[in-house]
Structure formats: C-alpha cells, structure tokens
N, C-alpha and C positions, 0 to 999 in steps of 0.2 A: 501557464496557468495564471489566472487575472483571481485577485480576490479583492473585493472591494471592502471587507469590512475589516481587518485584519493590516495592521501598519508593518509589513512584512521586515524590512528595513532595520527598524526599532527591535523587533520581536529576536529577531535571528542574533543582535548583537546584545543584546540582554541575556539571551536564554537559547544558544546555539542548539544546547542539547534537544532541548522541546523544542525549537524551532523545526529541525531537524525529522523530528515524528511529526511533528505535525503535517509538514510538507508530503512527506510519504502516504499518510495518511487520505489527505485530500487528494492529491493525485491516485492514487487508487480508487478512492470513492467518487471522483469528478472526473476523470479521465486525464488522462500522458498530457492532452494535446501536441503530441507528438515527440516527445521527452521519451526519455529510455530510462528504464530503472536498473540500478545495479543489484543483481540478486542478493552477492553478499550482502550489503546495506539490510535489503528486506528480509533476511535470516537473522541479521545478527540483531532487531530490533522488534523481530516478530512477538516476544511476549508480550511487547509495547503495544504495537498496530492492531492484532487480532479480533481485542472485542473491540477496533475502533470501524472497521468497516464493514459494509454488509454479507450477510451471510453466503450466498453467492461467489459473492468474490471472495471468502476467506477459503471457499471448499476447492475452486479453481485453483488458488496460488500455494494450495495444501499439493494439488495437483502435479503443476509446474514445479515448485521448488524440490518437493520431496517423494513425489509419486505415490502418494498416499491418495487413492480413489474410496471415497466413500460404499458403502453396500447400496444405500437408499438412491444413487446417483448416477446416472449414465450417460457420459461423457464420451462423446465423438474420439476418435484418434486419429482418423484419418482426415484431413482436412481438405 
C-alpha cells in the first residue's frame, strides 16, 4: 500500500499505536494489495476500526471473523 499524503515513517514512530489502526484501517478500506491481515490484530482492534470503514466491509468481516450473518444480507458460502 503506497500512500502519498501520509509521512508513514514519521507517523508509525511517533504514534505506533495509531499508526497501527490506521494502517488496518486503510488496507481494508483500500485494498491488501496483496498483504495478509492477521485476524487477531483485526479482533483485538475492532472497536477501533469499525466505524472507520465502509459498511460492506464491516458486515463481511462481522462475517469472516465471527460468523455473525446479518438477517437484511445474503451472503454466498459457497464459492
């Protein structure tokens, strides 16, 4: 993940912890580009991340992590 407005460098050694969600954050909302998330990570930070990215993807990774399928949602399982 390339960010161009964001002095990542700086950011991460100031402020590890927000660094940290932040990172999470944008790679879910912008894509892996081929990066692999650690579930734990995204559980153990999830009160954090939630309202930071779109609805879609909070409902999917509600999905994924904990199996919790929405009523209003219908979600494929066989792929």
């Amino acid at each position: 993940m390339i960010n161009w407005s964001t002095d990542e460098a700086k950011f991460r050694k100031e402020n590890p912890k927000e660094y940290k969600i932040w990172r999470l954050t944008h790679l879910l909302n912008y894509g892996l580009d081929g990066e692999k998330l650690d579930a734990k990570d995204v559980k153990k930070n999830w009160g954090l991340i939630k309202d930071r990215i779109d609805k879609p993807t909070e409902v999917y990774l509600k999905f994924l992590l904990w199996g919790k399928q929405p009523s209003s949602t219908r979600i494929n399982r066989d792929f």
